[in-house]
mmCIF file of the N, C-alpha and C atoms, coordinates in Angstrom:
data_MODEL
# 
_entry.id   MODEL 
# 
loop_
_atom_site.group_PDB 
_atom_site.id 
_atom_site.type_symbol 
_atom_site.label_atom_id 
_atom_site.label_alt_id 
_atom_site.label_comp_id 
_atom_site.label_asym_id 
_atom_site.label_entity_id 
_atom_site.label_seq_id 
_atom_site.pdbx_PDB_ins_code 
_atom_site.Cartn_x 
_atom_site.Cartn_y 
_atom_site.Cartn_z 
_atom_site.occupancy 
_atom_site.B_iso_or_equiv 
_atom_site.pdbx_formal_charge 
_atom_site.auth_seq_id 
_atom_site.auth_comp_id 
_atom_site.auth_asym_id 
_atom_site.auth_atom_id 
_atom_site.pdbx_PDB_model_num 
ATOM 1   N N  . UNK A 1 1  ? 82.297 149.286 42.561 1.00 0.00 ? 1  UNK A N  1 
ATOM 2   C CA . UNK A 1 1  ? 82.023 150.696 42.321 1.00 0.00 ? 1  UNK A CA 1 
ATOM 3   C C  . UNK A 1 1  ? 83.114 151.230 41.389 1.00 0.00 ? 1  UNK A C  1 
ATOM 4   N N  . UNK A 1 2  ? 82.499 151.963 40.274 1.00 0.00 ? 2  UNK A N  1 
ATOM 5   C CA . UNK A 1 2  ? 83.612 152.459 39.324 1.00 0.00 ? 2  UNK A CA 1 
ATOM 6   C C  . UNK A 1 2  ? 84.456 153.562 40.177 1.00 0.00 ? 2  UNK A C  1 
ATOM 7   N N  . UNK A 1 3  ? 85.839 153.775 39.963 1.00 0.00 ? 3  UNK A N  1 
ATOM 8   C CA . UNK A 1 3  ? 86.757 154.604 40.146 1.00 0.00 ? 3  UNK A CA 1 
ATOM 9   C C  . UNK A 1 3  ? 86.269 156.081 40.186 1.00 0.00 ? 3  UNK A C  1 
ATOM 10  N N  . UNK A 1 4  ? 85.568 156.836 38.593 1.00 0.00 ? 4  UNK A N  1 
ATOM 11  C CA . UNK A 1 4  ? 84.517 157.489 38.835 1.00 0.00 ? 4  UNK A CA 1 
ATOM 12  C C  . UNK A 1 4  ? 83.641 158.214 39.885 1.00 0.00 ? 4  UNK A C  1 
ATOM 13  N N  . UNK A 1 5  ? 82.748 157.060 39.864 1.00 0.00 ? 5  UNK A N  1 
ATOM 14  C CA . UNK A 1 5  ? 81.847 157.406 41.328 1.00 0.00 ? 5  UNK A CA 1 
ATOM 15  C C  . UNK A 1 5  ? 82.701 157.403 42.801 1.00 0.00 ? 5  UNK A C  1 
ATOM 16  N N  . UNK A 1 6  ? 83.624 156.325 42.566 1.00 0.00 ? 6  UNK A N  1 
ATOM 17  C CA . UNK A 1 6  ? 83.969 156.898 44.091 1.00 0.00 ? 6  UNK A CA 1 
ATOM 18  C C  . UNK A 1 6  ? 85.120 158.265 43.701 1.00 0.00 ? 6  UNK A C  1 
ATOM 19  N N  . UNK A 1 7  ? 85.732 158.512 43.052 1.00 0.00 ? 7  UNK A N  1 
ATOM 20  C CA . UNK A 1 7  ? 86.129 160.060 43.153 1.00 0.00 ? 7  UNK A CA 1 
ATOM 21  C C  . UNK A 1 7  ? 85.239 161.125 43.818 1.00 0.00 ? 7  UNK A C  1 
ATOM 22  N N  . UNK A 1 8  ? 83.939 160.729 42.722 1.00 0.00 ? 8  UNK A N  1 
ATOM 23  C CA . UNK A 1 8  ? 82.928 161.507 43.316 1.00 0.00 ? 8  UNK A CA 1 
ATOM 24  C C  . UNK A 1 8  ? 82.422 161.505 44.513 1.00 0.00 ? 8  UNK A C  1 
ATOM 25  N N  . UNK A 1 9  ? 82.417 160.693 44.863 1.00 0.00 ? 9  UNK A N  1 
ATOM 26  C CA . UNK A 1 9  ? 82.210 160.449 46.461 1.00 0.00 ? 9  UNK A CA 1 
ATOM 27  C C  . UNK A 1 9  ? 83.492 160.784 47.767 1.00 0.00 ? 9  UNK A C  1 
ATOM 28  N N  . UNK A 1 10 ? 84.427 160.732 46.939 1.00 0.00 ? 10 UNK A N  1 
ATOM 29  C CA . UNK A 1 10 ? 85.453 161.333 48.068 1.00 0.00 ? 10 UNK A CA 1 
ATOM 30  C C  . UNK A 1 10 ? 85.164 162.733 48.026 1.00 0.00 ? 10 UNK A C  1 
ATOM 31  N N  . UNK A 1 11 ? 85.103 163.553 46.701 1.00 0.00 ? 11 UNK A N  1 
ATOM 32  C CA . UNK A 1 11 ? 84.922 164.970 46.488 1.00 0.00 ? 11 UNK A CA 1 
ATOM 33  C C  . UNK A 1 11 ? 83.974 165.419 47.730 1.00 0.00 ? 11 UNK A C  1 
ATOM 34  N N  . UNK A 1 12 ? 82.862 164.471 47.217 1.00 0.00 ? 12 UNK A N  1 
ATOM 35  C CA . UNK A 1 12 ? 81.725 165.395 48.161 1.00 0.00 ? 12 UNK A CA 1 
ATOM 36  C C  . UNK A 1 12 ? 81.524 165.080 49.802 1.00 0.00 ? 12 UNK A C  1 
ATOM 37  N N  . UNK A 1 13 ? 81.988 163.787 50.068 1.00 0.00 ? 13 UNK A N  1 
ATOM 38  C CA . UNK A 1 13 ? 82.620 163.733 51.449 1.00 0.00 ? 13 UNK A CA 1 
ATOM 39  C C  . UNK A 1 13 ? 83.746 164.955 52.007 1.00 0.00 ? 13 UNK A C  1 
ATOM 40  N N  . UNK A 1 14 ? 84.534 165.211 50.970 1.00 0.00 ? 14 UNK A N  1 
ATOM 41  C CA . UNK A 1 14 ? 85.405 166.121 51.572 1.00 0.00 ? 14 UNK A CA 1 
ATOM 42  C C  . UNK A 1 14 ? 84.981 167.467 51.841 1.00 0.00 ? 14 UNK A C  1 
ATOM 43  N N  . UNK A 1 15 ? 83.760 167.586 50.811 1.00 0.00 ? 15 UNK A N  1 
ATOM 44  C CA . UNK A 1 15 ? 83.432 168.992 50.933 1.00 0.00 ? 15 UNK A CA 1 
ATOM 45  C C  . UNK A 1 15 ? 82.758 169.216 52.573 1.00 0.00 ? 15 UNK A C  1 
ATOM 46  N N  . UNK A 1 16 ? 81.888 168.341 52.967 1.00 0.00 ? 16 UNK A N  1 
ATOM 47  C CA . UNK A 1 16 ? 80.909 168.407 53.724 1.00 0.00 ? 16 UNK A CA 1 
ATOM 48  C C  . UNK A 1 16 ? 81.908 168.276 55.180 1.00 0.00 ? 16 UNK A C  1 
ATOM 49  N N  . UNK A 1 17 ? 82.954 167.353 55.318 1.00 0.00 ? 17 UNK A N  1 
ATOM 50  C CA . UNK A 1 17 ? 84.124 167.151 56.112 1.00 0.00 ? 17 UNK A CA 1 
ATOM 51  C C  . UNK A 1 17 ? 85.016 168.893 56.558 1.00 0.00 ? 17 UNK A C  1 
ATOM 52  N N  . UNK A 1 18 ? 85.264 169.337 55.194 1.00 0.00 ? 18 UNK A N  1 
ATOM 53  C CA . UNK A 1 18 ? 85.860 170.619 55.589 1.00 0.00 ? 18 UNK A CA 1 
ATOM 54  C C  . UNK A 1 18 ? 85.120 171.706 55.651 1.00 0.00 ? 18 UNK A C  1 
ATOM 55  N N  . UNK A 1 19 ? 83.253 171.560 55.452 1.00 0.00 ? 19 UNK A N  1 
ATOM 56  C CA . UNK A 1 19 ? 82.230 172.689 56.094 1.00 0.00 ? 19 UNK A CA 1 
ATOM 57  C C  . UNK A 1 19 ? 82.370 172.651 57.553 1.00 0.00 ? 19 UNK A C  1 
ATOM 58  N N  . UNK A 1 20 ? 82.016 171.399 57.976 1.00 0.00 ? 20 UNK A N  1 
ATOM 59  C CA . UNK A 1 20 ? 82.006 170.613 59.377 1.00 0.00 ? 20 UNK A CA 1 
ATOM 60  C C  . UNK A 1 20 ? 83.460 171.430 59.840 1.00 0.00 ? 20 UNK A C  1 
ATOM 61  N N  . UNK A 1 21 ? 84.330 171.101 59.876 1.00 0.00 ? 21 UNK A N  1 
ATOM 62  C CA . UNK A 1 21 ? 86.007 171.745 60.464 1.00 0.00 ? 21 UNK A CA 1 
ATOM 63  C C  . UNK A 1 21 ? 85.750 172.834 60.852 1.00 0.00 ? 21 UNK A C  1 
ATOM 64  N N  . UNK A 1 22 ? 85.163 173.540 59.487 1.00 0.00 ? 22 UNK A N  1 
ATOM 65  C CA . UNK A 1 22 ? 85.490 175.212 59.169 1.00 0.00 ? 22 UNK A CA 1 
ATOM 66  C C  . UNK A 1 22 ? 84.487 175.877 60.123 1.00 0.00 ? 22 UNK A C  1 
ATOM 67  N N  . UNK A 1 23 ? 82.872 175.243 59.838 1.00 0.00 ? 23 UNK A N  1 
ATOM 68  C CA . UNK A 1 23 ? 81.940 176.194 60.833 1.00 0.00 ? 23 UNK A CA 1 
ATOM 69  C C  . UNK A 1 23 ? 82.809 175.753 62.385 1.00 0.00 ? 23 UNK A C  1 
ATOM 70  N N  . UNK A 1 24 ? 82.923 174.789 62.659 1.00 0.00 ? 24 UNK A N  1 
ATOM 71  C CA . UNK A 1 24 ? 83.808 174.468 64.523 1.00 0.00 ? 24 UNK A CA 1 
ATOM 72  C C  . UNK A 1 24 ? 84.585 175.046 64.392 1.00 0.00 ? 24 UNK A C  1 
ATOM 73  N N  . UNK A 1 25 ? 85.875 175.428 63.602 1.00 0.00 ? 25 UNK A N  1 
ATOM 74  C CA . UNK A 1 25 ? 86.865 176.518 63.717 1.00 0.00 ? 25 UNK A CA 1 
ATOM 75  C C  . UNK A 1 25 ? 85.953 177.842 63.865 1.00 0.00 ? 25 UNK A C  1 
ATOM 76  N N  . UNK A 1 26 ? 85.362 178.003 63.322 1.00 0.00 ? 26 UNK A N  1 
ATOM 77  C CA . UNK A 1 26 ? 84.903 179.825 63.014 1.00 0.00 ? 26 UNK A CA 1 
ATOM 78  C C  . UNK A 1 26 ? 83.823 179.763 64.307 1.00 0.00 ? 26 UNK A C  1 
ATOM 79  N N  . UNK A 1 27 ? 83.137 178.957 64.958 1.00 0.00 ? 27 UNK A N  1 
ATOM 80  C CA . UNK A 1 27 ? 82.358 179.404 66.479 1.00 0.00 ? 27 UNK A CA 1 
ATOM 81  C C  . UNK A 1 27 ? 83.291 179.081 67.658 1.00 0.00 ? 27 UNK A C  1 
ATOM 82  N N  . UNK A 1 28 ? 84.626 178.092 67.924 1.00 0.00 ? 28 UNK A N  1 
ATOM 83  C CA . UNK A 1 28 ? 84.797 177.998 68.283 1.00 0.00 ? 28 UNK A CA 1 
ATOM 84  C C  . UNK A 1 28 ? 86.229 178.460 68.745 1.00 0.00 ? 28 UNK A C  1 
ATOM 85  N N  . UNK A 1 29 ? 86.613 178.991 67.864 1.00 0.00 ? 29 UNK A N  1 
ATOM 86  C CA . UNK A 1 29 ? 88.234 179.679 67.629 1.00 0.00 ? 29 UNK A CA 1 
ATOM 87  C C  . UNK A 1 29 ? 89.379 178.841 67.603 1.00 0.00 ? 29 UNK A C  1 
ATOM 88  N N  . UNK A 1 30 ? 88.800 178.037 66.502 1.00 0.00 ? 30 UNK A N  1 
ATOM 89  C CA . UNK A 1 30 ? 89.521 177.191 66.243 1.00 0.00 ? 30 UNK A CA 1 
ATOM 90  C C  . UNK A 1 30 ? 91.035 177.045 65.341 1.00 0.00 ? 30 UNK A C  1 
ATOM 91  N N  . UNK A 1 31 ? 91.332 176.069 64.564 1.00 0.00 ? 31 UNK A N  1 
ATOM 92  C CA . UNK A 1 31 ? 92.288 176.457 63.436 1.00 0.00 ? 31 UNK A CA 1 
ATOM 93  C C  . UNK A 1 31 ? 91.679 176.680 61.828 1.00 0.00 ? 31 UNK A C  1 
ATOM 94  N N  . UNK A 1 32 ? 93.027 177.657 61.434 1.00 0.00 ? 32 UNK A N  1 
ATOM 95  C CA . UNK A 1 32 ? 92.490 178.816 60.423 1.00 0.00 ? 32 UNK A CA 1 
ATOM 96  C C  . UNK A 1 32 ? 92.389 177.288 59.024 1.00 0.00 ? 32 UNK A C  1 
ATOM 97  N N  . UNK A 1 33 ? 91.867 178.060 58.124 1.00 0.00 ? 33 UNK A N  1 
ATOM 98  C CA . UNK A 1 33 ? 91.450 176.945 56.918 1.00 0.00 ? 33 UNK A CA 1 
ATOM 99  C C  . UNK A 1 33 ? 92.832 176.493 56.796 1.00 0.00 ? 33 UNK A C  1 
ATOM 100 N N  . UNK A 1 34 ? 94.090 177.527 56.541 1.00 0.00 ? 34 UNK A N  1 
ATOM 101 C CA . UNK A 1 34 ? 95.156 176.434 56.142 1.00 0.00 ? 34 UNK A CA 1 
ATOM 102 C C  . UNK A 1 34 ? 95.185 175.406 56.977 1.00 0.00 ? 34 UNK A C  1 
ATOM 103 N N  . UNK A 1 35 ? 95.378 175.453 58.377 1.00 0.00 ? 35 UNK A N  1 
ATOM 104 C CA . UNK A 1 35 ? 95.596 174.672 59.243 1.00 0.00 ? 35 UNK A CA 1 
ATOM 105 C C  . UNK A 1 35 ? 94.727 173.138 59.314 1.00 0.00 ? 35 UNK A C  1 
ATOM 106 N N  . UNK A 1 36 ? 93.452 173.495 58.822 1.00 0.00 ? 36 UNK A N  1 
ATOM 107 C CA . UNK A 1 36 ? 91.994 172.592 58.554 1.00 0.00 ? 36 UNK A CA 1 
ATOM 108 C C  . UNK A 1 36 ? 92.595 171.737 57.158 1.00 0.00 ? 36 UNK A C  1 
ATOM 109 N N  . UNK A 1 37 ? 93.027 172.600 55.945 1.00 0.00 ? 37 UNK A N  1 
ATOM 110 C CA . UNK A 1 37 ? 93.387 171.786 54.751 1.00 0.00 ? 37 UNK A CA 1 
ATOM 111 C C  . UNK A 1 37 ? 94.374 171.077 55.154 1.00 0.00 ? 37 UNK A C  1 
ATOM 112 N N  . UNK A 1 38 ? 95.552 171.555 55.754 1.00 0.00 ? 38 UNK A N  1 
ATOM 113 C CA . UNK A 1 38 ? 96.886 170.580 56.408 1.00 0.00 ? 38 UNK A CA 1 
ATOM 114 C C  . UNK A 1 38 ? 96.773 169.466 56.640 1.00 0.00 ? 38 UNK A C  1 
ATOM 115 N N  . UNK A 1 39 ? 95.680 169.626 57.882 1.00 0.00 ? 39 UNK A N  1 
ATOM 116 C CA . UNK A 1 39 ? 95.288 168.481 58.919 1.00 0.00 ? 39 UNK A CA 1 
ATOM 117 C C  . UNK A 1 39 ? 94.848 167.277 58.034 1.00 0.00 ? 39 UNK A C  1 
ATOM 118 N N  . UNK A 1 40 ? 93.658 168.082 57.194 1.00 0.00 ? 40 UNK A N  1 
ATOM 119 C CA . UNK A 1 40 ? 92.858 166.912 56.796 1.00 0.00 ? 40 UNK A CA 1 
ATOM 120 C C  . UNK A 1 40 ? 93.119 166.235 55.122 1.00 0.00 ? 40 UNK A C  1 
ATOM 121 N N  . UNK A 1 41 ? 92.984 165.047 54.750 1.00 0.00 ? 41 UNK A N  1 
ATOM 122 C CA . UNK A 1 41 ? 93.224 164.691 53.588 1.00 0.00 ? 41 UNK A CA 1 
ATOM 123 C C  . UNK A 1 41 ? 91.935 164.887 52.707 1.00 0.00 ? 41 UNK A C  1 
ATOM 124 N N  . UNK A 1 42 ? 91.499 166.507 51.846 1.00 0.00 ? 42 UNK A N  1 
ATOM 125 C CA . UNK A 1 42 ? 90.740 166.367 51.566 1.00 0.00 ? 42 UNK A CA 1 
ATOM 126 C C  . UNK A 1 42 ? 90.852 166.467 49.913 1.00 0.00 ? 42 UNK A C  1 
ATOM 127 N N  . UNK A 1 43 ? 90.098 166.031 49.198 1.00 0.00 ? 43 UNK A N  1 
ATOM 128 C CA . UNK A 1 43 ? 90.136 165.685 47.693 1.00 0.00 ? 43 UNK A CA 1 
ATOM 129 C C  . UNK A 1 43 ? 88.770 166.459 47.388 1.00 0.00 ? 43 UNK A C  1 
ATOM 130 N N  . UNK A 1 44 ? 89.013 167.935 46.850 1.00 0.00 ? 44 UNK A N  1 
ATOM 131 C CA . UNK A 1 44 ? 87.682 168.740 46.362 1.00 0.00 ? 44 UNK A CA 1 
ATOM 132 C C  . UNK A 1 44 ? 87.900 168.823 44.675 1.00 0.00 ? 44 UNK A C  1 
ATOM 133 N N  . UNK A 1 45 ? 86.501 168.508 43.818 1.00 0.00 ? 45 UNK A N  1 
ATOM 134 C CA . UNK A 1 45 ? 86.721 168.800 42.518 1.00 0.00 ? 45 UNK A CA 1 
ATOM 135 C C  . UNK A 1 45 ? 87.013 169.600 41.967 1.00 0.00 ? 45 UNK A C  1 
ATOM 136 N N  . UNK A 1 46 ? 87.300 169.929 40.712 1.00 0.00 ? 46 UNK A N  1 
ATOM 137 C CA . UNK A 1 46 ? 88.384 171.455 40.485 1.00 0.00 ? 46 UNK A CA 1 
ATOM 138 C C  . UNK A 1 46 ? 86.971 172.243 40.151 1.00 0.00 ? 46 UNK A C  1 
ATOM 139 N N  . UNK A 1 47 ? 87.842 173.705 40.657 1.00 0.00 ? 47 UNK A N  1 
ATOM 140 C CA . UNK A 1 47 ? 87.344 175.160 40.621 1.00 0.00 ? 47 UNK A CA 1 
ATOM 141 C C  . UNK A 1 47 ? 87.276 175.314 39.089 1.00 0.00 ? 47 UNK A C  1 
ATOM 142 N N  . UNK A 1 48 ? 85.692 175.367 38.679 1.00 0.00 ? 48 UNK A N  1 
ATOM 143 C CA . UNK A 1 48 ? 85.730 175.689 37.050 1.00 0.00 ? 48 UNK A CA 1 
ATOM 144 C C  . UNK A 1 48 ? 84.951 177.234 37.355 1.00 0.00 ? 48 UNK A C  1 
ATOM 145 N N  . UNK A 1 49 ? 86.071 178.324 36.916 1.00 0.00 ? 49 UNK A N  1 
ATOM 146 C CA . UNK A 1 49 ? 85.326 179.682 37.298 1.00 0.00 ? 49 UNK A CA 1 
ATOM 147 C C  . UNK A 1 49 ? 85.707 180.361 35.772 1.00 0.00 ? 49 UNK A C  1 
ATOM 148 N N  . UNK A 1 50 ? 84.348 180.869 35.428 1.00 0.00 ? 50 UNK A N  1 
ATOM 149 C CA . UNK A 1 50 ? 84.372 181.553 33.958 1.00 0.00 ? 50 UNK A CA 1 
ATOM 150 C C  . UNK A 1 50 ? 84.400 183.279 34.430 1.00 0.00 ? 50 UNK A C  1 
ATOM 151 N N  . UNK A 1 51 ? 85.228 184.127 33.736 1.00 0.00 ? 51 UNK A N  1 
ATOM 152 C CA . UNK A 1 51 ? 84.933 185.420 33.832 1.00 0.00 ? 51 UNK A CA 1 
ATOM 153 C C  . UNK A 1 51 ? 84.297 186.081 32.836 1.00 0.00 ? 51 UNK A C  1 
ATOM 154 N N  . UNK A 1 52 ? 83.554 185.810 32.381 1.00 0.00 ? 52 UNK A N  1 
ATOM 155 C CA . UNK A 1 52 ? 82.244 185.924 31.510 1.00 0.00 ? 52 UNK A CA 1 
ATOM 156 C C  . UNK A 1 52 ? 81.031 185.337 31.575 1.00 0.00 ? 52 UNK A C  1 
ATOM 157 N N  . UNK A 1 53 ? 80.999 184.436 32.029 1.00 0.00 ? 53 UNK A N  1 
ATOM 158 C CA . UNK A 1 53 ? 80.088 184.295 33.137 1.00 0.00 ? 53 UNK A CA 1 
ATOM 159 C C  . UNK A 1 53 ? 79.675 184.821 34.705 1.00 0.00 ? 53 UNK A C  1 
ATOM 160 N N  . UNK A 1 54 ? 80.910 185.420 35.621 1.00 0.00 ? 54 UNK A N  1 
ATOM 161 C CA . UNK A 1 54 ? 80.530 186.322 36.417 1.00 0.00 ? 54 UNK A CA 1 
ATOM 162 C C  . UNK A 1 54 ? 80.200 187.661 36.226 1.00 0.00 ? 54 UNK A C  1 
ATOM 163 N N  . UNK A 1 55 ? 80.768 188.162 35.164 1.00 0.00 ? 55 UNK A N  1 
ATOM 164 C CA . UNK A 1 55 ? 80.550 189.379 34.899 1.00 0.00 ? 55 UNK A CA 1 
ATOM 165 C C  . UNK A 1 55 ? 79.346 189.396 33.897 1.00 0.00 ? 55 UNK A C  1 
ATOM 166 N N  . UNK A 1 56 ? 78.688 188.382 33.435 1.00 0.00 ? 56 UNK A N  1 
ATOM 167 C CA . UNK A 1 56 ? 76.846 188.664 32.899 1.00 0.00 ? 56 UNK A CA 1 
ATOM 168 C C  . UNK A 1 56 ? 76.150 188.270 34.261 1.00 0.00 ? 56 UNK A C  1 
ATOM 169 N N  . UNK A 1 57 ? 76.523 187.904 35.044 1.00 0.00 ? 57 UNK A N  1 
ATOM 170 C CA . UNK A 1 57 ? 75.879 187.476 36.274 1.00 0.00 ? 57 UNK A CA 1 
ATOM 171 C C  . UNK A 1 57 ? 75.967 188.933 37.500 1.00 0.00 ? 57 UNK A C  1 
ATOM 172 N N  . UNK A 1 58 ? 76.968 189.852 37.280 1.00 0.00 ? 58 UNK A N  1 
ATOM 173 C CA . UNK A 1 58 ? 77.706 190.821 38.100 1.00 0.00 ? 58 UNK A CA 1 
ATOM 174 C C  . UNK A 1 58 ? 76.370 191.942 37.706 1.00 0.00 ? 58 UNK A C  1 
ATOM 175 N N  . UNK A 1 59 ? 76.398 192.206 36.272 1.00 0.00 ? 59 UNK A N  1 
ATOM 176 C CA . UNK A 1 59 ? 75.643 193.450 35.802 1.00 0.00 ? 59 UNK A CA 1 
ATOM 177 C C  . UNK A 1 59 ? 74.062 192.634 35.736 1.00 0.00 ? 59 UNK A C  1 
ATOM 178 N N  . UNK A 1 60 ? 73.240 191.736 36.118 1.00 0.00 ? 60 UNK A N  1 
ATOM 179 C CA . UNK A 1 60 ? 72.049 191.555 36.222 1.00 0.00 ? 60 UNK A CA 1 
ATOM 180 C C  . UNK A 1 60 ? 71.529 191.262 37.391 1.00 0.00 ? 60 UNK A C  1 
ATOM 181 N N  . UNK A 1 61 ? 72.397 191.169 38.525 1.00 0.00 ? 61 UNK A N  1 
ATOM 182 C CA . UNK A 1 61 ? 72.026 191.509 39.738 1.00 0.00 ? 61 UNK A CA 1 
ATOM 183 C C  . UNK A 1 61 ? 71.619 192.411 40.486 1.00 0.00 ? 61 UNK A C  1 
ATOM 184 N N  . UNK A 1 62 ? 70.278 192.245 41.250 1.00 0.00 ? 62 UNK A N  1 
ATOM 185 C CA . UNK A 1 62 ? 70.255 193.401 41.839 1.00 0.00 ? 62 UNK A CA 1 
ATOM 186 C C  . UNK A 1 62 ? 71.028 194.590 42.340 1.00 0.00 ? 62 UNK A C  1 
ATOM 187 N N  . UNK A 1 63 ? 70.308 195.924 42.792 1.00 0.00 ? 63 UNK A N  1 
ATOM 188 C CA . UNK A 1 63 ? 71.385 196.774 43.273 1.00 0.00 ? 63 UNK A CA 1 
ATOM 189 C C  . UNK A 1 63 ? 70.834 196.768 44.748 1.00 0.00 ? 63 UNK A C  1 
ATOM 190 N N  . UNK A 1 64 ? 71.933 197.448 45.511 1.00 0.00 ? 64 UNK A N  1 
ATOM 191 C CA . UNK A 1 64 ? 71.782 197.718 46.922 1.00 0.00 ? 64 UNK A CA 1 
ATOM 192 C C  . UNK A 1 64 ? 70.544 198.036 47.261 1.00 0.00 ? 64 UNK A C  1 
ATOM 193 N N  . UNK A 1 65 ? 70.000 199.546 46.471 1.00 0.00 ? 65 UNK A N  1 
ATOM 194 C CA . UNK A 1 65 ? 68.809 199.770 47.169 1.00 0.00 ? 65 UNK A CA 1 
ATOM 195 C C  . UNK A 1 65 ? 67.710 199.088 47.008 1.00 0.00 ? 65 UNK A C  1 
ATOM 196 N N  . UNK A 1 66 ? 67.421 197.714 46.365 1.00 0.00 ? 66 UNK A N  1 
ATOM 197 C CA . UNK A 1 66 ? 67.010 196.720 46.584 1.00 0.00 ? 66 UNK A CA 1 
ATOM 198 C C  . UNK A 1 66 ? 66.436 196.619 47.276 1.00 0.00 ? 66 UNK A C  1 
ATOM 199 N N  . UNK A 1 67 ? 64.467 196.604 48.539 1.00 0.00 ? 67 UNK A N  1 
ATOM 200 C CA . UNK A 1 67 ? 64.977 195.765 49.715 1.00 0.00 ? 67 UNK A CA 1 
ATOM 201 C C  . UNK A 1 67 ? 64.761 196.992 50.810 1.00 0.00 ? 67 UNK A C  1 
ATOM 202 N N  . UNK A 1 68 ? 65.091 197.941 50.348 1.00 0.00 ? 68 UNK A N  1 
ATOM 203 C CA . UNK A 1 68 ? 65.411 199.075 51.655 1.00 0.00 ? 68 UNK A CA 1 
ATOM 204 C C  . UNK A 1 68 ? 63.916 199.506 52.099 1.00 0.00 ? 68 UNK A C  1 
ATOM 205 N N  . UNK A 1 69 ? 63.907 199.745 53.103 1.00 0.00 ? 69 UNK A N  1 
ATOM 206 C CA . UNK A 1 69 ? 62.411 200.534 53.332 1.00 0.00 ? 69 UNK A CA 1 
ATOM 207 C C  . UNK A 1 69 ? 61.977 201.972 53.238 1.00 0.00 ? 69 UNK A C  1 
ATOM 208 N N  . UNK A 1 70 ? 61.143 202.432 52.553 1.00 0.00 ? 70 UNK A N  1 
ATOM 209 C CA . UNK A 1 70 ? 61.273 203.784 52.400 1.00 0.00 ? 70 UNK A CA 1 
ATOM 210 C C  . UNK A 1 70 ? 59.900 204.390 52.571 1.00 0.00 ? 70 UNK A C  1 
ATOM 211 N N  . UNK A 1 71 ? 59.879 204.985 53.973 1.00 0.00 ? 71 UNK A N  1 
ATOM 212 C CA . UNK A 1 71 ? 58.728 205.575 54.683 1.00 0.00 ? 71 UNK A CA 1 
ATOM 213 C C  . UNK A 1 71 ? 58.336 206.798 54.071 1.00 0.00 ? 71 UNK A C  1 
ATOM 214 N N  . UNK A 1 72 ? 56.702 206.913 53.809 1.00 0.00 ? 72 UNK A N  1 
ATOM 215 C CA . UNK A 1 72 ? 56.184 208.051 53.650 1.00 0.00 ? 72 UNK A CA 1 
ATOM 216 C C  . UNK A 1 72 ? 55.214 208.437 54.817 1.00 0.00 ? 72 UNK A C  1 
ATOM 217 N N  . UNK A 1 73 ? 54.986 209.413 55.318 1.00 0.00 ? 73 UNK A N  1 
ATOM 218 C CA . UNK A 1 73 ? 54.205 209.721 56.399 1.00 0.00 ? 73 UNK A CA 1 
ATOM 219 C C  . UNK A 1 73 ? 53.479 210.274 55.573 1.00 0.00 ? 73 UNK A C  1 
ATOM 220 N N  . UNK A 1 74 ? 52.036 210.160 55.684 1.00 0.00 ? 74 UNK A N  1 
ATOM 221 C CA . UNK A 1 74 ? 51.123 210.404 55.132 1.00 0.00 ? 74 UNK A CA 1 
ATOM 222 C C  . UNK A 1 74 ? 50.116 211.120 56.003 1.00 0.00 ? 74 UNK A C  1 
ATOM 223 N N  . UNK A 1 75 ? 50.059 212.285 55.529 1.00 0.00 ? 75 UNK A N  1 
ATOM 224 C CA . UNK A 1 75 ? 48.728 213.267 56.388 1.00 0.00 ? 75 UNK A CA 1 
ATOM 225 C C  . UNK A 1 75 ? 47.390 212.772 56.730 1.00 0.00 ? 75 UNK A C  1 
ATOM 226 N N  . UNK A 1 76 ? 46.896 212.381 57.812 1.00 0.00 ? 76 UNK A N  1 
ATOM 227 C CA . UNK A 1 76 ? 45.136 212.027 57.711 1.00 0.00 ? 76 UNK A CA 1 
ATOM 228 C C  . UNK A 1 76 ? 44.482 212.939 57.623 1.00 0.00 ? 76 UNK A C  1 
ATOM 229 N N  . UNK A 1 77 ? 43.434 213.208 56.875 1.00 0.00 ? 77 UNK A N  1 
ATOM 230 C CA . UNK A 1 77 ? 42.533 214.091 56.536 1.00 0.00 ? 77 UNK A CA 1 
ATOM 231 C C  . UNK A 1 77 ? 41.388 214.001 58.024 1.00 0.00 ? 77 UNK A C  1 
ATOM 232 N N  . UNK A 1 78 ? 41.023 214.846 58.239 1.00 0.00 ? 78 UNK A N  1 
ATOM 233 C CA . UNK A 1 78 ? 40.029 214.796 58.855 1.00 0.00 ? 78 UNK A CA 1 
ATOM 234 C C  . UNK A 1 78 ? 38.618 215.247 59.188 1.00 0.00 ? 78 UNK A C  1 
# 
């Protein structure tokens, strides 16, 4: 197996390793993420975050009132 792929494969083992930790810490009152990263030897791929890309993504997102329900009572004729 190339060097490569298994990077890749530690990455995404680790990710799924420190979901696993994190949801049992957070139902169970467990230890906080530092304590989870400490513990465990995990190898995650790097954070590629564009701020021009969140911010065309920020202004084409929906807004709050999105979604909301908005009752009309309507008179029956009779």
């Amino acid at each position: 197996m190339s060097t490569q792929r298994l990077g890749k494969q530690q990455e995404l083992e680790s990710q799924f390793r420190f979901a696993v930790a994190f949801l049992d810490a957070a139902l169970n009152e467990g230890p906080t993420v530092k304590e989870i990263l400490d513990e465990g030897k995990f190898t995650f791929p790097p954070f590629v975050w564009s701020r021009d890309e969140y911010l065309g993504w920020n202004a084409t997102k929906y807004p709050k009132e999105r979604g909301t329900k908005r009752r009309e009572l309507l008179r029956a004729s009779s």
